[in-house]
N, C-alpha and C positions, 0 to 999 in steps of 0.2 A: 504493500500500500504506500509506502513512503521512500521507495526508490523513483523519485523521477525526476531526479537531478542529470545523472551524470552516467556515463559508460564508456566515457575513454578520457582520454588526459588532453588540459587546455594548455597554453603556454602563458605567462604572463613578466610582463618587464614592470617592477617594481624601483620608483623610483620618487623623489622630493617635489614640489612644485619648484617650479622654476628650473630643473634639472635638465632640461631639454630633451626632454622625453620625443614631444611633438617633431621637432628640431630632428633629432637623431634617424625618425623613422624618414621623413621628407627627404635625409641624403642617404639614406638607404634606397629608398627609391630612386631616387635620382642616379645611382651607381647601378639600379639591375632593370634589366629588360623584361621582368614580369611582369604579371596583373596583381594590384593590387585594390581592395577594398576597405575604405575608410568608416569606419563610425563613429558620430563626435557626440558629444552634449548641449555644444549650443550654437546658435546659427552663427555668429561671431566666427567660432572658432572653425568652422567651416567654411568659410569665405576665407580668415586667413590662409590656411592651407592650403585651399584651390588656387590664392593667389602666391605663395610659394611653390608651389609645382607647376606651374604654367600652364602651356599648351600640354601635356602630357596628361592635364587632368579631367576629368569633369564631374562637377556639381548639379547635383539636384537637390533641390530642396523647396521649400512652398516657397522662395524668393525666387528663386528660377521657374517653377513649372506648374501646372494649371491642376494638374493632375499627379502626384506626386509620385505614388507607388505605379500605377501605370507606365510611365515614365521611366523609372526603375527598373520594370520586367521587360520593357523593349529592350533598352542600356543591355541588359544581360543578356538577352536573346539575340543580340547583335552588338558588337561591344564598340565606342566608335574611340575608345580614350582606353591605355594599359589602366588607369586610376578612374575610382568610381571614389566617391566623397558625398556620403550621406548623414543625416540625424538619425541619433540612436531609438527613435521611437519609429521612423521607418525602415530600418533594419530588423527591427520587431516584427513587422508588418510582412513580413518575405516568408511568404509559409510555402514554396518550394523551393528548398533547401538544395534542392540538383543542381540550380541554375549556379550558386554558390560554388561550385566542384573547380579547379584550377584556377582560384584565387586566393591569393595572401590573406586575409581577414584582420586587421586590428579595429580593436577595441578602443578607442582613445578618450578613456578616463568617461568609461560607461561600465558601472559599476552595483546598476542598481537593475538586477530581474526578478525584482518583486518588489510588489504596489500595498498600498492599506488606505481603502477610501469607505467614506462613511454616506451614504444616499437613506434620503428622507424620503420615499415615495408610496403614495397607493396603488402604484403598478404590480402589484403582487403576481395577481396569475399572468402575466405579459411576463414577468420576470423569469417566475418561475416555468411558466410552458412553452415561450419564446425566446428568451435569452439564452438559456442553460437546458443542457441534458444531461445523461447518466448519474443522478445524485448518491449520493452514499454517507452513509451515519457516521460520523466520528466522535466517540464517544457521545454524550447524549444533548449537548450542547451546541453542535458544529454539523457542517453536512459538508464536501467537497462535492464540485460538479466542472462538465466541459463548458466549453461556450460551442453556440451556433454561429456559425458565419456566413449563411448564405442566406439573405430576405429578398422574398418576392413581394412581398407586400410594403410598401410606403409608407404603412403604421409602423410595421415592425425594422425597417430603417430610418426613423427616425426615431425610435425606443433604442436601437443601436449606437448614437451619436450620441448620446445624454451619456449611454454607458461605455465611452468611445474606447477606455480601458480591456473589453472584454475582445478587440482586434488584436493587441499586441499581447496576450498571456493565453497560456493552455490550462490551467487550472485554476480552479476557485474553492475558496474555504468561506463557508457563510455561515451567520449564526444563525440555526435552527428555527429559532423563535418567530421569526420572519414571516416564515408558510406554515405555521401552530394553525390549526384546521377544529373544528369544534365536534369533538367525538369524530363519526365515522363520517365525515359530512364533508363536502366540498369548498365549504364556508369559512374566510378565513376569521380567526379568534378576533385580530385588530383588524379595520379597514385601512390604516395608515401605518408606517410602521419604519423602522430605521434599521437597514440591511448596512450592515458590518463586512466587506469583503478583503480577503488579502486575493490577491491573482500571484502567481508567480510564471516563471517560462520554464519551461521544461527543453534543460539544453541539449537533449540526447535528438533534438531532430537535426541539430549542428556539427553529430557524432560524424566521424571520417575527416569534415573539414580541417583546415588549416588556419586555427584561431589564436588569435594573440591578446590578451587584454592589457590595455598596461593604465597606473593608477598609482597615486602616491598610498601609502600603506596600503597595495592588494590584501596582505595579507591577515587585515583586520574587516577585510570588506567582508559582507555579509554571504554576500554568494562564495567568496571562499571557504568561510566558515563551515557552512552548511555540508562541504565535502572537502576537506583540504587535501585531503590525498587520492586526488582527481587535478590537482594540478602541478604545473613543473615551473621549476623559474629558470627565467630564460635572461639575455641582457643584452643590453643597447651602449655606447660607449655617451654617456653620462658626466655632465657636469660635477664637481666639485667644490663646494663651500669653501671659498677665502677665510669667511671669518665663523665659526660656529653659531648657528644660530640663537643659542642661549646666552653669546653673549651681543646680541644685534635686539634683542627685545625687553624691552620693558614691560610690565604686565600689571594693570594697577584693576581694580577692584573697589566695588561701593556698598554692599549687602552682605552678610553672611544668613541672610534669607537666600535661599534659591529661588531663582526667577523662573515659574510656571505662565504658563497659559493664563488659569485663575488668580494668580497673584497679579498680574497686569490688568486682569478683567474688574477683579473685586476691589484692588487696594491702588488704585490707580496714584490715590497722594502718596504714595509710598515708593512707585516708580519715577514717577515724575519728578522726585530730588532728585532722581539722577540725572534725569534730562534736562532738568535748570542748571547742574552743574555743569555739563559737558556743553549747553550753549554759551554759558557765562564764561566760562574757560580756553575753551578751542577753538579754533579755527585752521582751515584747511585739510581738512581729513575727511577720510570716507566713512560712513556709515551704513548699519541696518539695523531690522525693526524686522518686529512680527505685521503678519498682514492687517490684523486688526488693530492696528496704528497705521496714523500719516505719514507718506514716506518726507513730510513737510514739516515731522514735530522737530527734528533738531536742523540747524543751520547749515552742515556740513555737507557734502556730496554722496547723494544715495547710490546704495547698490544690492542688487537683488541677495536673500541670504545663502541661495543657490550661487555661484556666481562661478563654478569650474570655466576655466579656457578663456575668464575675461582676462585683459591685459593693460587695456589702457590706465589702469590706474597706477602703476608702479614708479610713481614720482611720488606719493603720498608716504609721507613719515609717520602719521597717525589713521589709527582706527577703533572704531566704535562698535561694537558687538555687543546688541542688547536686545539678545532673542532666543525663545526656549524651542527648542525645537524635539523635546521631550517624548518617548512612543506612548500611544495611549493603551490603558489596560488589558483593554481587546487586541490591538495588533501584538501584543509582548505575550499574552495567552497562546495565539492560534501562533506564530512566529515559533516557541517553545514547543508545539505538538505537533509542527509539521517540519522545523526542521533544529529542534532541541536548543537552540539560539538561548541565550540569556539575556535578564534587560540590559546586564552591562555593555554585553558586546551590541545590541540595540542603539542603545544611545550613542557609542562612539560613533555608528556607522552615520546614525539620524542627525547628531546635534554635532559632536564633538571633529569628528571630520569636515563635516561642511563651516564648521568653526575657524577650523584649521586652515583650508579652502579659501575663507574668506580671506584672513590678514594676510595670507599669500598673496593679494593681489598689488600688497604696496611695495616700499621697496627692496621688502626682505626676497622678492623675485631674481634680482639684482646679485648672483654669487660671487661675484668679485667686489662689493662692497662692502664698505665695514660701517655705515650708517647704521644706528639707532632709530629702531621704529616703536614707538609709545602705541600698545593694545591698552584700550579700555573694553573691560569686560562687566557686566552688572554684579556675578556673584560670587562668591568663593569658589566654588564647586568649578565653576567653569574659566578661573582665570587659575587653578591650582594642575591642571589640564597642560594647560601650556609653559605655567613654569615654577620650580620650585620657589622661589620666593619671592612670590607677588607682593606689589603695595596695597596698602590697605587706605581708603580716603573713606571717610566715616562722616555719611551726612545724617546719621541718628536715624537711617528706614528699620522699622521694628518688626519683629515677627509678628504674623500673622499669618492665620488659620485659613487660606483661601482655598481649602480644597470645597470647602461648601456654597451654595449659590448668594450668599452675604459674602461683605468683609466682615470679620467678627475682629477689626482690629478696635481695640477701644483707649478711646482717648479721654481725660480730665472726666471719669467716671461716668461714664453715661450710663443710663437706666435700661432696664435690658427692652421697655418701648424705644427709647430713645437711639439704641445700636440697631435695632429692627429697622426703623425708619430710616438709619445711616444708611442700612445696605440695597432698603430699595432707589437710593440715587446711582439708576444708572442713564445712558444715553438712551436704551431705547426706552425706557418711560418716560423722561424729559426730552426730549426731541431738541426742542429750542427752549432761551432762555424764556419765555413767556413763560413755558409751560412749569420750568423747574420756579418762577418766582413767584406764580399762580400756586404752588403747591408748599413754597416755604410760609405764603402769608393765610396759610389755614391755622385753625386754634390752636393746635398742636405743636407748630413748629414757631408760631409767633411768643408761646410760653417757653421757649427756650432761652435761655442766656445769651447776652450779646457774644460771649464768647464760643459757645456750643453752636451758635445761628452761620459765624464764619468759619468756623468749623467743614458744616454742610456745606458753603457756598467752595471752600477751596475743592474739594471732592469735586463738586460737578466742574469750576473750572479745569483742573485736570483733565476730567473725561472729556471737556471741550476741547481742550490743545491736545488731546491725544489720539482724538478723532477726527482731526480736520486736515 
């Protein structure tokens, strides 16, 4: 049941960012008269490459072509360039694997063949009798199933596009509960309901090929994890660090709360010292942010928390890393029972790599440099990651309990009415200011102390500057 990984051995070149990983494969190519196939992560870094190999290459991707995979299966069917240069979600998309046969294959820092997306829908039996076949019990909580990919119907291709996920993976793991049926009846239990899915790729349809993955720590990635001794390492002639990087970074830190999801949601004046700090402080530096902040709350130059194969930023001395990217309960459950994974190795793959990822993009890229790059990171957990001995800047953010749908942080004694009504200030009940100072001048919150009254009001301003 839980062999459908692997059945022959991958190659993979492990190597630093900024090591010229990319760089190394390009004058390989450039030195041999094979066919080679590219797969990148981001459209960036695929336009670079197509423009380092020149004429010798060619690009497809939805910047170039109307039709993408289409496109792709002509290319193979008739090759007009030794180099094919695609994205790693169209690589995905290539379910005959023959076409594949007498080509090089790298992997370029594609790292991730398994998904964990959460859908809120009352599609139920469309899900379950359209989407998906073959289902099967896993323990009594989980069910695994295939996908369908063939629709003749224009309902059922456009139910395909919502769940555009189920193109690119061969397998599914879903919470059960989902299609809970009432008694012997056809009837589902909820008529709305929150389908949990992880998909992964099933790399044995890649078996025989000639694949190479290459990634800074492969060997903490997750799909290594899963079967490490199904792969070989392999190498590429690799840059070397002038100066070590531990002693090229500074690592400072503002919480010894760890930054969640919740604790940004519920304690918002608690994050927000930070981000008062780092605009009254900084300048010139790159940052990021969880989706649900403005990529406009700090002053600095934004960048996505994904950000593999960008480059243009590597003139920045400083950066801001103030995002949880945390696994949730459900993907760390099914992730453990389908391929024994741990939440630790979870997180490094989820948060602590693409952390990693990110300050690579300034000028610690740079191996012949010996400049100092200032990381600001939000919490201990995640600036003790990168280096032994972080600074500590202490703007007094206090623990707090934010696993629950309140903040339960409490300040200058409030009444446990008066922390209730703390925690329902949030944006979506207060839209706009009308609405939060229509609700401060009610009995309730006009009996409050002038100092308990600004209290309320800096919460919601938080929530405003950290939603705009």
């Amino acid at each position: 049941m839980y062999n459908y990984l692997f059945n022959e051995k991958f190659k993979y070149v492990s190597g630093d960012c900024g090591s010229g990983k990319t760089y190394a494969l390009t004058q390989l190519i450039l030195r041999s008269t094979d066919k080679f196939l590219i797969a990148q992560g981001t459209l960036n870094l695929t336009k670079q490459t197509a423009k380092d190999l020149g004429n010798i290459a060619k690009l497809i991707t939805m910047d170039t072509s109307k039709n993408v995979q289409e496109d792709i299966i002509d290319f193979l069917l008739r090759p007009t360039h030794r180099v094919l240069i695609i994205t790693d979600i169209a690589f995905l998309q290539i379910r005959d694997t023959s076409l594949l046969k007498n080509w090089h294959i790298y992997l370029d820092d594609v790292v991730n063949f398994h998904n964990f997306v959460t859908k809120n829908t009352e599609l139920k039996e469309q899900v379950e009798k359209n989407l998906f076949h073959s289902f099967e019990a896993i323990e009594d909580k989980h069910v695994t199933a295939k996908p369908q990919t063939d629709f003749d119907d224009d309902l059922l291709s456009a139910l395909a596009k919502e769940f555009t996920f189920v193109k690119q993976y061969d397998y599914f793991l879903m919470n059960a509960g989902f299609f809970e049926k009432v008694g012997a009846t056809n009837t589902y239990k909820e008529k709305k309901g929150q389908l949990q899915v992880m998909s992964w790729v099933n790399l044995n349809r890649y078996a025989g090929l000639d694949v190479t993955f290459m990634a800074n720590d492969f060997e903490k990635s997750l799909i290594y994890l899963a079967s490490p001794d199904k792969f070989i390492k392999t190498d590429l002639q690799l840059r070397q660090r002038k100066t070590p990087l531990d002693q090229r970074m500074r690592v400072h830190y503002f919480s010894d709360v760890t930054l969640t999801g919740d604790f940004q949601k519920y304690s918002p004046e608690q994050f927000y010292k930070a981000v008062e700090w780092v605009n009254t402080n900084l300048n010139d530096y790159i940052f990021t942010v969880n989706g649900s902040q403005s990529t406009k709350v700090l002053n600095g130059t934004y960048v996505p928390p994904k950000s593999r194969g960008i480059n243009e930023y590597k003139d920045f001395n400083k950066a801001v890393w103030f995002v949880s990217l945390k696994p949730s309960s459900v993907e760390v459950k099914q992730c453990e029972l389908m391929f024994g994974l741990t939440y630790e190795q979870i997180l490094h793959a989820r948060q602590n790599e693409e952390m990693y990822q990110f300050i690579q993009r300034t000028q610690l890229r740079d191996f012949d440099s010996e400049e100092v790059v200032d990381v600001y990171v939000f919490d201990k957990e995640q600036a003790l990651y990168l280096s032994d001995d972080p600074i500590y800047i202490d703007l007094g953010i206090e623990q707090s309990n934010s696993t629950k749908p309140v903040s339960t942080f409490v300040a200058m004694n409030l009444t446990s009415g008066e922390n209730s009504a703390y925690g329902r200030i949030t944006i979506e009940r207060f839209p706009t200011q009308e609405s939060f100072d229509k609700w401060m001048n009610k009995k309730a919150q006009l009996a409050l102390s002038s100092e308990k009254k600004k209290y309320f009001e800096n919460k919601y301003k938080s929530l405003q500057i950290l939603s705009k």
